[in-house]
C-alpha positions as CSV (number, residue, x, y, z in Angstrom):
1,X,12.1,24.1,3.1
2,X,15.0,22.9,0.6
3,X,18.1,24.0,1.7
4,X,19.9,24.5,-2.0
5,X,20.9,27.5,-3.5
6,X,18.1,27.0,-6.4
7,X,15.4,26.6,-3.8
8,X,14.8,22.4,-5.0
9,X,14.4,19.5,-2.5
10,X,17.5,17.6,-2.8
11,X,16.2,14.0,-3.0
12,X,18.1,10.4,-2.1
13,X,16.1,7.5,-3.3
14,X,17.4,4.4,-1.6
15,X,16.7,1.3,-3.4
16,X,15.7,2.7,-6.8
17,X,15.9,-0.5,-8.8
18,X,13.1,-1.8,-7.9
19,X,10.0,-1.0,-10.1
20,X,8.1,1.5,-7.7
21,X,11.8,3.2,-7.3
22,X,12.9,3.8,-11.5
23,X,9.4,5.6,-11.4
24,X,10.2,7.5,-8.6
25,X,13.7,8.7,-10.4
26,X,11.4,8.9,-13.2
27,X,8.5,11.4,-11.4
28,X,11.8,13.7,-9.5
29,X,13.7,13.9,-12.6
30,X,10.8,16.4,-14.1
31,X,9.6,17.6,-11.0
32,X,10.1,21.3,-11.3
33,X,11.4,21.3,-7.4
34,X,13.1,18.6,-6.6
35,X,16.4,17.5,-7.4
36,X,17.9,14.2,-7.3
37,X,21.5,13.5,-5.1
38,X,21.5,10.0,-5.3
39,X,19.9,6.9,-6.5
40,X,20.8,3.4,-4.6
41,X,21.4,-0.4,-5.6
42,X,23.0,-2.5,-4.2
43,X,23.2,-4.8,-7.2
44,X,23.6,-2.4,-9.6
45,X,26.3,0.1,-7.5
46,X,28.6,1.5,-10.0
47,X,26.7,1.2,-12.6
48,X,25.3,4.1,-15.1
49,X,21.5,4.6,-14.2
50,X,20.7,4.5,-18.3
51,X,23.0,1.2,-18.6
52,X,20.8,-0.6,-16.2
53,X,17.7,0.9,-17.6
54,X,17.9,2.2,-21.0
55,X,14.5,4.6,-20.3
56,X,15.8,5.9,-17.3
57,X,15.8,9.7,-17.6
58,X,19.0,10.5,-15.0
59,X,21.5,10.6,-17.7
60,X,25.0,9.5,-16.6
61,X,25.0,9.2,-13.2
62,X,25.2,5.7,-11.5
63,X,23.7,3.8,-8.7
64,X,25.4,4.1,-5.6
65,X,25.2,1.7,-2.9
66,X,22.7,1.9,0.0
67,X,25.1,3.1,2.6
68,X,26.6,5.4,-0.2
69,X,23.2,6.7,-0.9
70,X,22.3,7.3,2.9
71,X,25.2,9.0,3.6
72,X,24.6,11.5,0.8
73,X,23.0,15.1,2.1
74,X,19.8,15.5,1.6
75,X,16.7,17.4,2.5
76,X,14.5,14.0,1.8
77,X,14.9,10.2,1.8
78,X,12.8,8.1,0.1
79,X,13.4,4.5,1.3
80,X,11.5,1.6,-1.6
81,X,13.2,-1.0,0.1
82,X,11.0,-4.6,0.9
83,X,8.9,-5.1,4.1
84,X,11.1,-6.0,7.0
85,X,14.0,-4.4,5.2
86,X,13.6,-0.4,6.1
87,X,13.2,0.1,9.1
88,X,16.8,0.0,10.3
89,X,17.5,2.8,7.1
90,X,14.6,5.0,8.3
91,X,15.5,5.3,11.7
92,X,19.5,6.5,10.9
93,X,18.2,8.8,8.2
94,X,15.1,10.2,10.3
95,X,17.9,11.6,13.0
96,X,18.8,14.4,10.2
97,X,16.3,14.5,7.5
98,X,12.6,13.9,6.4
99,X,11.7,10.5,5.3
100,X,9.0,8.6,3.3
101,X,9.0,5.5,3.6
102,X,7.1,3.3,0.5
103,X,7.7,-0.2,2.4
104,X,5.2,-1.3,5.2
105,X,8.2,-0.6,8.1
106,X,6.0,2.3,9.7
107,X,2.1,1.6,8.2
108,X,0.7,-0.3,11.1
109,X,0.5,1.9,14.4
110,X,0.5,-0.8,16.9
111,X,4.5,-2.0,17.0
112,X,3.0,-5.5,17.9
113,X,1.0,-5.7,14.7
114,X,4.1,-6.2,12.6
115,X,4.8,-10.0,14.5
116,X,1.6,-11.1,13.3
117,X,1.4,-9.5,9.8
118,X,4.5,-9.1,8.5
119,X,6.5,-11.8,11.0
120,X,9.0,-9.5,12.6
121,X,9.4,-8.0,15.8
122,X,9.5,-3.8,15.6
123,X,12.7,-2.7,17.3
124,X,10.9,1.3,17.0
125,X,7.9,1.3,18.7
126,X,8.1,4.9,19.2
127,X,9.3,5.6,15.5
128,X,6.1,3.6,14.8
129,X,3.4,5.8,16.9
130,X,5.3,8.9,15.5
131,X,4.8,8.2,11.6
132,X,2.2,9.5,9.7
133,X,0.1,7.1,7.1
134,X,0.6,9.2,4.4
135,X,-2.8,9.2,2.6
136,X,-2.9,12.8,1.2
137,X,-7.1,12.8,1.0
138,X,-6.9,11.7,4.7
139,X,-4.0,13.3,6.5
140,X,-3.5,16.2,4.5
141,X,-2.6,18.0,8.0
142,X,-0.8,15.7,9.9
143,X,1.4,15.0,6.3
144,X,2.7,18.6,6.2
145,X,4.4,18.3,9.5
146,X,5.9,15.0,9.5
147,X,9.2,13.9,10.0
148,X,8.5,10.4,8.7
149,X,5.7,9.4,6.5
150,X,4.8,5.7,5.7
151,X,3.3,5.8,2.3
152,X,0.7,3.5,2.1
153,X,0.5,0.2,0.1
154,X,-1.3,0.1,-3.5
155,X,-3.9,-2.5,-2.8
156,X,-5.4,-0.4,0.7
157,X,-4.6,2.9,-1.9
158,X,-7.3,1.9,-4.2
159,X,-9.8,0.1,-1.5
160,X,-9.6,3.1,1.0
161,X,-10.2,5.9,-1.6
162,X,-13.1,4.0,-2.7
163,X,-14.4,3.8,0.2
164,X,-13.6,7.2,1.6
165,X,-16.9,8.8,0.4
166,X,-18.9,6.2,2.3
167,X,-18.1,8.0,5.7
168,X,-20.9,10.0,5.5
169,X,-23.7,6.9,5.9
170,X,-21.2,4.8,8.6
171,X,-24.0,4.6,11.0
172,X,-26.3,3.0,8.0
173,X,-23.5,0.8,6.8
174,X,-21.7,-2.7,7.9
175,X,-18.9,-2.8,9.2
176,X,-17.8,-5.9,7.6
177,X,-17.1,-5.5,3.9
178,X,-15.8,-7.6,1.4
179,X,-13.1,-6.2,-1.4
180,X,-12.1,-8.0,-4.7
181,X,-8.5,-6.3,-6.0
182,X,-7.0,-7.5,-9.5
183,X,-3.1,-6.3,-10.0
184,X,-1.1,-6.1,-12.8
185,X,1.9,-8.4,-12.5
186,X,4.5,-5.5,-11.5
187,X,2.6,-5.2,-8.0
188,X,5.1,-8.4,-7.7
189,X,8.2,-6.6,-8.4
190,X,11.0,-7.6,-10.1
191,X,12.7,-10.6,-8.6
192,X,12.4,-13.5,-11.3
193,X,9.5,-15.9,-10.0
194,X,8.0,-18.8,-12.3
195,X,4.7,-17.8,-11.9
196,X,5.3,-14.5,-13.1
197,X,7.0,-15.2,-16.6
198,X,5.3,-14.2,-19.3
199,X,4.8,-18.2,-20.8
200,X,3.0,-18.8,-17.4
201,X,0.8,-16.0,-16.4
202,X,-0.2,-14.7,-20.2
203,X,-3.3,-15.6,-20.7
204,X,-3.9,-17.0,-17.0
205,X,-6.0,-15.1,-14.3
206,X,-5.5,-16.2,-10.4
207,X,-6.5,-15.6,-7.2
208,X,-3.7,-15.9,-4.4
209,X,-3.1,-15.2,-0.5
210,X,-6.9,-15.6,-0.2
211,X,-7.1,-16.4,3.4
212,X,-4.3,-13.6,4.6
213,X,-2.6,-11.0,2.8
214,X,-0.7,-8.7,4.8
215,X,-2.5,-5.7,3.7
216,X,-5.5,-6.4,5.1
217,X,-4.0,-4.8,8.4
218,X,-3.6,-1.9,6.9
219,X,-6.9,-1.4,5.7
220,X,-8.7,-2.2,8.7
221,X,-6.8,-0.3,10.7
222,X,-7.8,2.6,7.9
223,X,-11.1,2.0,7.7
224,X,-11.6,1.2,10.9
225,X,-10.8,5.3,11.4
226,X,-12.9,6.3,8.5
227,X,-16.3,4.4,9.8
228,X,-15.5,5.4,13.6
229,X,-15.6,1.6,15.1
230,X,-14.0,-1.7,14.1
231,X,-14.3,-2.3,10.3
232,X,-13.6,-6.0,9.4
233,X,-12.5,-6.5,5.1
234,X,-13.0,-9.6,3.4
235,X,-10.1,-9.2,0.8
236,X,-9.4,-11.7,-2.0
237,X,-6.4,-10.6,-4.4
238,X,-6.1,-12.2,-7.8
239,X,-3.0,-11.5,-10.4
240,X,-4.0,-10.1,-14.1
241,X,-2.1,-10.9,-17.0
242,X,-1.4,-6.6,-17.5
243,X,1.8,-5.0,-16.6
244,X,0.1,-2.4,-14.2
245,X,-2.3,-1.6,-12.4
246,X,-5.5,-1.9,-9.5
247,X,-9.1,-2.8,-10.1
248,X,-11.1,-2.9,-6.8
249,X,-14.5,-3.7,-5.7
250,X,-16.0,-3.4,-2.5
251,X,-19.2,-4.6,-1.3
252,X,-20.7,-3.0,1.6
253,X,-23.8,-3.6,3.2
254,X,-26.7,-1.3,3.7
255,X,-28.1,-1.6,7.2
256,X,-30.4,1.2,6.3
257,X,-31.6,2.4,2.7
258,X,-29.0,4.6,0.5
259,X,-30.6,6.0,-2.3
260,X,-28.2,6.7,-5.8
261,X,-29.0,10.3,-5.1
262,X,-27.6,10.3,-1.8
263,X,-24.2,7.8,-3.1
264,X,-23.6,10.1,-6.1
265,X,-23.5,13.4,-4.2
266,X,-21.6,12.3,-0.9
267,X,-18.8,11.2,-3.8
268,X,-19.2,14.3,-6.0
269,X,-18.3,16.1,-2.4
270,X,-15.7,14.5,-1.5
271,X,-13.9,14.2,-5.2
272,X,-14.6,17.9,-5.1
273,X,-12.3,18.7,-2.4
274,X,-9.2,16.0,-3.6
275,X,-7.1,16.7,-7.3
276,X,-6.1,13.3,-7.6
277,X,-9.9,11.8,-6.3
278,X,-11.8,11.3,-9.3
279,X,-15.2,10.0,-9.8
280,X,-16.5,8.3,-13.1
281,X,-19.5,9.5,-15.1
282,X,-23.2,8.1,-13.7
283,X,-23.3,4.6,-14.5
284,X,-19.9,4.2,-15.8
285,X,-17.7,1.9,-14.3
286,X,-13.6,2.2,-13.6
287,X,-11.2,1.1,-15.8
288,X,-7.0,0.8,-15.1
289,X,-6.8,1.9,-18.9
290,X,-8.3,5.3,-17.3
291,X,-5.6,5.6,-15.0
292,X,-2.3,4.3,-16.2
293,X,0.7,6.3,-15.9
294,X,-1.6,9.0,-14.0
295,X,-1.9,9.1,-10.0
296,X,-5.0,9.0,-9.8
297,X,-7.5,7.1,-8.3
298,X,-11.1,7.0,-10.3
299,X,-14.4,5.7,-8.2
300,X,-17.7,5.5,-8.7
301,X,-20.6,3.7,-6.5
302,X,-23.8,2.4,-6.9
303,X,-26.6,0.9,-5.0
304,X,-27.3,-2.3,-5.6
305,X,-31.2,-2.3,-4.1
306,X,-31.7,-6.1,-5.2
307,X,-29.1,-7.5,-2.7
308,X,-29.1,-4.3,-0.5
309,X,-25.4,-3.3,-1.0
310,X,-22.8,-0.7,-2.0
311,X,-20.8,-1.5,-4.7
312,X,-17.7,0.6,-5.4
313,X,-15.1,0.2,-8.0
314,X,-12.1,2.1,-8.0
315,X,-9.0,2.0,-10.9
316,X,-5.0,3.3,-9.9
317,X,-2.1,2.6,-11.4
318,X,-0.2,0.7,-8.5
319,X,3.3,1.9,-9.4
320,X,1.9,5.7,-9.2
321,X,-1.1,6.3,-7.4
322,X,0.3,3.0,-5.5
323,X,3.6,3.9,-4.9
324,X,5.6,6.4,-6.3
325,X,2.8,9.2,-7.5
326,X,1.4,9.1,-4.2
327,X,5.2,9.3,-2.3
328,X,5.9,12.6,-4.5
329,X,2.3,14.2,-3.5
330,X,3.5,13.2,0.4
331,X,6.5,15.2,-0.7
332,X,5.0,17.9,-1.8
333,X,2.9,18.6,1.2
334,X,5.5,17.7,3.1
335,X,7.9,20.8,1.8
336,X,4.8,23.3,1.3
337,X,4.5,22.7,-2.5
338,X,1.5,22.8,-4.5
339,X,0.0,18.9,-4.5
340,X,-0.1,18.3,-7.8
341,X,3.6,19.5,-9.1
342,X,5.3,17.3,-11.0
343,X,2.2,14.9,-11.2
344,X,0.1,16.5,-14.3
345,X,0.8,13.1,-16.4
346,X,-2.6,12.2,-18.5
347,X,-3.6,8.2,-18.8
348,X,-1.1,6.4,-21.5
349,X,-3.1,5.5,-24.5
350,X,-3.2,1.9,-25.6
């Protein structure tokens, strides 16, 4: 447990600049039990938190650099730096602290995965095998004892969750699903690209990395666990011109009839059992509007008898449920906490 005199979790996060980090600051500042030591930035080291970010809610203090910000006690790291890019951080810190990691560094479990996804050669295989995925509705258990904890990435968030439920008829199911995400633009981050200014991308609506994005590895290796045998994902990504958040849709294959009644209460049972697991009203379908600035995930399913499928749709907001929300619930586990402090936020409204 926390190791300060008020009983909170002192926090580092290690490159907060970054969308998916100012919402982290943002989600620790009002947590009632944690307490933030540092925030890092390389480019903006030195510099006042609220200067940089004028709705930042950590006052005066500034960004310190990254080896400032490792070097800083703490009881937890959070590491939001890009794929390929944490690893060398999470290793150091996990020698005397907790550590969640919100890049891709420790998501894969095979250490020879990363050469082919993410084009670099893992120099800790054993840090690798030792992480935890930290899906809360999956690895609850396994969370709460972790020393590291790879928090997953927001696409395989919203496609897992909705697909979670669908355990329960694996052995009348395909294995080989297809999955149709649209993202709001910050799922890009922040580095200025052409595609992504507002003169180019209002109005516009594309599909991109359609033969290979990297976090298809993710969710077959995920899914693969959830249906007990290979699972193979079809995934098509598209960019929406909307600031935030995740629209899914799988299509799974019946191999053997699934009536509604049967969907509707497998979900109902599993959303039961999961605060942040939500499931739409009967023949009402997900919406991001529903979950913006919220970490949750809605779903609902429904039998398509024409074409003999499953359709789910599922809604997050990437930068919570996606990112940040979900790192603070892996936190809360982590430190014996109830899972939903500091995450009560309703849907912003427009």
């Amino acid at each position: 447990m926390a190791k300060t005199a008020d009983g909170k979790i002192r926090c580092v996060a290690l490159g907060a600049s970054g969308y998916a980090g100012m919402e982290l600051a943002r989600l620790l500042s009002a947590h009632p039990r944690a307490r933030l030591a540092a925030l890092s930035s390389d480019t903006y080291a030195g510099t006042r938190v609220r200067d940089a970010f004028p709705a930042a809610p950590a006052g005066d203090a500034a960004f310190v650099s990254h080896d400032k910000g490792a070097a800083t006690p703490a009881d937890l790291y959070f590491v939001a730096f890009p794929h390929g890019k944490a690893h060398p951080f999470v290793h150091k810190l996990a020698k005397k602290a907790r550590v969640i990691d919100i890049s891709a560094d420790f998501r894969l479990r095979d250490p020879a995965a990363y050469e082919k996804w993410y084009h670099f050669k893992h120099p800790y295989p054993a840090l690798v095998k030792s992480a935890v995925y930290g899906l809360p509705e999956v690895y609850k258990s396994a969370i709460r004892k972790a020393r590291v904890v790879a928090n997953p990435g927001c696409y395989p968030t919203s496609v897992l969750l909705g697909l979670l439920p669908l355990k329960a008829f694996a052995n009348r199911l395909s294995r080989d699903i297809i999955v149709d995400a649209k993202s709001g633009y910050s799922g890009a981050g922040r580095s200025a690209k052409i595609n992504l200014l507002l003169s180019e991308g209002y109005g516009d609506f594309t599909a991109y990395k359609v033969v290979r994005h990297n976090h298809i590895s993710e969710m077959q290796q995920e899914a693969s666990g959830l249906f007990g045998g290979e699972v193979r994902i079809a995934f098509t990504p598209h960019l929406i011109p909307a600031p935030r958040g995740i629209l899914s849709t799988m299509y799974v294959r019946m191999l053997e009839p699934v009536s509604a009644d049967e969907l509707r209460a497998a979900y109902e049972k599993e959303c039961a059992r999961r605060p942040f697991l939500q499931l739409a009203d009967p023949d009402k379908v997900p919406a991001i509007k529903q979950v913006n600035g919220t970490n949750l995930c809605l779903v609902n399913a429904f039998v398509d008898e024409d074409n003999g499928l499953i359709k789910v749709v599922s809604a997050i907001d990437n930068l919570i449920k996606g990112a940040a929300g979900q790192a603070v619930q892996n936190m809360n586990i982590m430190f014996g906490l109830k899972e939903t402090a500091g995450l009560a936020a309703t849907p912003i409204v427009p």
